[in-house]
Structures are given as structure tokens and as C-alpha cells.
N, C-alpha and C positions, 0 to 999 in steps of 0.2 A: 460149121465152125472149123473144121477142118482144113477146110479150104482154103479160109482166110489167113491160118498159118504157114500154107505152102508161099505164099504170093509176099512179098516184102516191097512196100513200097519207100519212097524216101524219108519220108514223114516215120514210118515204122523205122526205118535203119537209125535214124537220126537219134528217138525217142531212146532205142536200143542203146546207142551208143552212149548218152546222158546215163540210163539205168546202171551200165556199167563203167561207168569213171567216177556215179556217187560211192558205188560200192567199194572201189578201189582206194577213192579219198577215206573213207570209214577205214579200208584195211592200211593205210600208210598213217592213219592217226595211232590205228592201235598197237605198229610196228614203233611207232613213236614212242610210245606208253614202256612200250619193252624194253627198248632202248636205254633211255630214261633209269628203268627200274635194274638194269645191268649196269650201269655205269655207275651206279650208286652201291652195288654189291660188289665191282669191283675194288670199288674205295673204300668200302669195309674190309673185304680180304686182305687189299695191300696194306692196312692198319695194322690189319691184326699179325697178319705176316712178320711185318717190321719187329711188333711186340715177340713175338715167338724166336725173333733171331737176336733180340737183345737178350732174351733169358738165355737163349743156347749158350749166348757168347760168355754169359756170365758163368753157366754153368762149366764151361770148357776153360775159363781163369780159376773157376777154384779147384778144380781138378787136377793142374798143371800145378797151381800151390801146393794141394796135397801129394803129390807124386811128389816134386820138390822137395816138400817136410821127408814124407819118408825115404828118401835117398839120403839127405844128410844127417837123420836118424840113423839109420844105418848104417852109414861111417863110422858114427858117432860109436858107433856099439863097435864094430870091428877096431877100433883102432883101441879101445877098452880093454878087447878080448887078449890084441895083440901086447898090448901093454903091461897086461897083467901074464900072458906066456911068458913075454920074457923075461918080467922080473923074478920068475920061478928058475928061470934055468940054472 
């Protein structure tokens, strides 16, 4: 038996060669599959992405509102304070 493996006839290279291009076709099905199964997770992530940058952005307007309020709170308040110094003097 041995010996029959050292010796490759055409018929054996042929056979060989079928053995492995089924096997290949099997492994470019299941790169398929993967594929497939990434490009659909990338279209979740970029959904969810999108969502994530609409909160921030909303988060970062009211924030900018709030700083806002308190700056002109606190005019508000100085020019009270100022108002009320002078009319002591």
C-alpha cells in the first residue's frame, strides 16, 4: 500500500485535483455565509451608530442651552448686585 502512494498516476492527479476544488467550493460557500453575516452586522452598527450620534447631538444642544441659561442668570444677578451697590452709595 505504500507503494501505491509513492506512484501518482494521471487518473490519481486528476481524481486529486476534483477532491480538492470540492473542498474549496465548500470553503468559498462558507466565506460566503460570513460575508453575508458581516455585512448585515455592519448595517446594524451603522444604525445604531447613527442613533448614538443623534442622542450626543441632542445631548450637546441642551447643554449649550443650559450654559446659555446660566450665563444670563448670572448677568442677571450681577447687574442686581450692581444696582443695588449703587443705589446705597
Amino acid at each position: 500500500m505504500e507503494a501505491d502512494r509513492k506512484t501518482w498516476t494521471d487518473e490519481r492527479l486528476n481524481d486529486f485535483r476534483q477532491s480538492v476544488d470540492k473542498r474549496f467550493d465548500g470553503v468559498d460557500k462558507r466565506f460566503d455565509e460570513v460575508n453575508q453575516r458581516m455585512d448585515a452586522g455592519f448595517a446594524r452598527v451603522d444604525g445604531e451608530l447613527r442613533a448614538l450620534n443623534g442622542r450626543i447631538d441632542g445631548l450637546q444642544r441642551t447643554m449649550v442651552q443650559i450654559g446659555a441659561g446660566m450665563i444670563i442668570a448670572q448677568t442677571g444677578l450681577m447687574a442686581t448686585i450692581l444696582g443695588l451697590v449703587f443705589t446705597r452709595l
